[in-house]
C-alpha positions, 0 to 999 in steps of 0.5 A, a space after each residue: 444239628 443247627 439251631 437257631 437261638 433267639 435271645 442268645 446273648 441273655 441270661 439263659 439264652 447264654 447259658 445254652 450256647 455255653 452249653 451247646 458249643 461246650 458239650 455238644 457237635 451242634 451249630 448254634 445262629 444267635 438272633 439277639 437285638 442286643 439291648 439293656 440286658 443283652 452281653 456278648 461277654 455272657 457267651 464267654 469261649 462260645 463267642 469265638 467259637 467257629 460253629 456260633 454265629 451272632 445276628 443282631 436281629 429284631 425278632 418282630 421284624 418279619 423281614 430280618 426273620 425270613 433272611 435269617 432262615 433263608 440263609 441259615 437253614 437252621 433244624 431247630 429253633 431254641 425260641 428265649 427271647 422275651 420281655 421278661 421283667 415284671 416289674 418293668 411290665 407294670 411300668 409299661 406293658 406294650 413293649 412285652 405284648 410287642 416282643 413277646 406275642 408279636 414276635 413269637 407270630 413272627 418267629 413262628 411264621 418264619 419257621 413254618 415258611 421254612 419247615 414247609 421247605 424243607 424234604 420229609 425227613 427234614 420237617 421229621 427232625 425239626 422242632 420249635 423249642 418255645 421256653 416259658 415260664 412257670 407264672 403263667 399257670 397264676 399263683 400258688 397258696 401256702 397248701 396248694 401242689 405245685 404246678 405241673 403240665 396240666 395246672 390251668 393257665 391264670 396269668 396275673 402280671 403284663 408279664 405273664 399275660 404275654 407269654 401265656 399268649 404266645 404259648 397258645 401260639 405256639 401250640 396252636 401252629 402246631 394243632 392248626 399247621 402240624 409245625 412241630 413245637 413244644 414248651 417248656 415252662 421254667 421256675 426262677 433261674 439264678 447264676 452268673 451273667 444274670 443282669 443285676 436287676 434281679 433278685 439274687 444279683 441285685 442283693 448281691 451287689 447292694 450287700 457288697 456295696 453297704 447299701 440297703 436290701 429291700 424286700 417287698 412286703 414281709 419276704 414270705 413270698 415264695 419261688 422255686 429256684 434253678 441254677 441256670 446251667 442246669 436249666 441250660 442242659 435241660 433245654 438242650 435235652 429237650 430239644 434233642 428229645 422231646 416230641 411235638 406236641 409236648 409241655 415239660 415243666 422244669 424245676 429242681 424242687 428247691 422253694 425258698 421264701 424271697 427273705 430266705 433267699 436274701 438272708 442266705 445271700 448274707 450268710 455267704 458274703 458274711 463268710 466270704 467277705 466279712 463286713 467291718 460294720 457287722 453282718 449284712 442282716 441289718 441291711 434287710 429293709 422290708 418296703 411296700 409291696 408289688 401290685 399284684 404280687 403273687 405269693 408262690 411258685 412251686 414245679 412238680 418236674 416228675 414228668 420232664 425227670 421221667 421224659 429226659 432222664 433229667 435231674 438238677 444237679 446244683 443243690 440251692 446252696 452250692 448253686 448260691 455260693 457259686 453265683 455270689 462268688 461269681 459276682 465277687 470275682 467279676 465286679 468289671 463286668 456289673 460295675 459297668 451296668 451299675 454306671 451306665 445302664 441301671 443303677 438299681 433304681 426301683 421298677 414296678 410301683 404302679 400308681 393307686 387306681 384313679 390317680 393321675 399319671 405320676 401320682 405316688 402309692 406311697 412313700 416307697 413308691 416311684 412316680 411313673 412316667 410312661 416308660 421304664 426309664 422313668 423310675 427315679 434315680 438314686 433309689 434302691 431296686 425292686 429287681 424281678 425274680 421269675 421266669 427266663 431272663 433273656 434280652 428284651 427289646 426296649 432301651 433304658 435310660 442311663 440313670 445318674 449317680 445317686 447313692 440309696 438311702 433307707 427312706 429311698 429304697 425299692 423293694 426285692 421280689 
């Protein structure tokens, strides 16, 4: 099989064509615009690999779509790529509704133009994989079951508002034109390759730094955690299994609160790397909270389980201790994004509602200009902790040098 994979050269994106070119006879097509959180070096040996192809291609160019199935013929499509940070949709909301509902139409047109091409047991076999992400059925409280195929949709971020949106596309080109798609909807994804303005990498790096550990409101906020490479080998089942028509949820039934997360990622660094100035804990710095923060994530994967015989094989802990190690051996690689492209300032603190443009909303907050490169330098992150983190169209400025300080600090998840 040829699958054409948007967003390759993301975190989760990477993780499947890993996967594919290491586990399976299938091609893989690459369409990645290669932006801020985009790394051929994520691709390790499949980079080189004589059955992966990389197109560097926007997918809102209808144009560059339609050449990509014109000369590549794929029989399925993994769609992943999506603006995907909720904290960099509160800064400026229009890039997600432009990448992802803008171009998931365009993606979709482009496959159904291709699909209506192909002989009957060509569009027989053809699927639209469209991965998305478990907030857009809204937030969870401290009692409530966790989401499964049939939990409503409730979207509360830019963020989530947009992949809610291009799911009912999805669906909808398949009701209206029969294109046969299906969606899969994702808990938070960690591991390697993740770029270091999300959680888990984020505190890592901080940690091994010295510098301090925001963490938004009191930590109590809760996400049910996945280790990417086995969210990867789900993604690749799916697509080989799953009918048109379908929604599976995935999740490995492995919720922490965000400060259980934190704390767990000292505990591994204090073992690993000892701190001569004490246990990484008094880095924990508690700062204002997200607007808009939803308190709680869970999935019930018992239908995807069922369907695809699929378990997480990766417990929290060993999935943990894999990652942070990973980070610890490969310092070249995110000490080149921490110099260059984002140093681990602060995204997301939206301004008080009547206030002028650049108006503070408190003393953690970062005056907003207008766009994601307008965070001020120097403070410490409030990195995104949900859904799949694949390349994102939109360039970010390359932020000065500037170490963090207790009353600069951003906020964690």
């Amino acid at each position: 099989m040829k699958i054409l994979v948007t967003g390759g050269c993301g975190f989760i994106g990477s993780a499947v064509i890993r996967h594919v070119i290491r586990t399976t006879c299938h091609q893989v097509v690459n369409v990645d615009k290669m932006t801020y959180a985009a790394s051929e070096d994520a691709l390790e040996e499949a980079r080189t690999s004589n059955r992966h192809t990389l197109v560097r291609a926007d997918i809102t160019d209808a144009p560059a779509m339609q050449q990509v199935f014109a000369t590549h013929r794929p029989d399925a499509v993994m769609h992943l790529a999506a603006e995907s940070h909720v904290d960099r949709s509160i800064d400026g909301p229009a890039p997600f509704i432009h990448t992802n509902l803008v171009g998931t139409f365009v993606l979709l047109e482009a496959a159904r133009a291709h699909w209506a091409g192909l002989d009957a047991v060509g569009k027989a076999a053809f699927r639209f994989h469209h991965v998305s992400t478990d907030e857009v059925f809204g937030a969870l409280g401290p009692g409530d079951p966790p989401f499964t195929e049939a939990t409503p949709y409730d979207p509360r971020s830019p963020y989530s508002a947009s992949k809610a949106g291009s799911d009912h596309l999805v669906r909808a080109w398949q009701h209206t034109y029969g294109l046969p798609t299906f969606v899969t909807n994702t808990t938070n994804n960690y591991g390697p390759w993740q770029f270091p303005e999300k959680l888990i990498p984020l505190v890592t790096l901080n940690a091994l730094e010295g510098k301090p550990l925001p963490v938004y409101g009191d930590g109590g906020n809760e996400r049910d955690w996945l280790f990417v490479d086995d969210h990867a080998a789900a993604l690749v089942l799916a697509l080989e299994r799953a009918e048109p028509g379908a929604t599976l949820a995935i999740g490995a039934r492995q919720p922490r609160s965000n400060l259980q997360v934190v704390r767990a990622i000292c505990a591994v660094l204090d073992e690993l790397q000892p701190d001569p100035a004490g246990p990484r804990e008094r880095l924990i710095h508690f700062v204002t909270d997200r607007p808009g923060h939803d308190f709680r994530y869970e999935i019930d994967p018992a239908r995807t389980t069922a369907a695809l015989g699929w378990t997480a094989p990766h417990g929290f802990d060993a999935g943990l201790r894999r990652t942070v190690g990973w980070y610890m051996d490969n310092r070249a690689w995110w000490e080149g994004i921490r110099a260059a492209r984002y140093a681990g300032q602060r995204l997301g603190a939206a301004p008080l509602a009547g206030a002028a443009p650049g108006a503070s909303a408190g003393a953690d907050a970062v005056p907003q200009g207008g766009g994601v490169a307008s965070a001020q330098v120097g403070t410490a992150a409030a990195p995104q902790v949900d859904g799949p983190s694949a390349p994102q169209p939109g360039a970010v400025a390359a932020p000065k040098a500037g170490a963090a300080t207790a009353s600069q600090v951003g906020a964690v998840a």
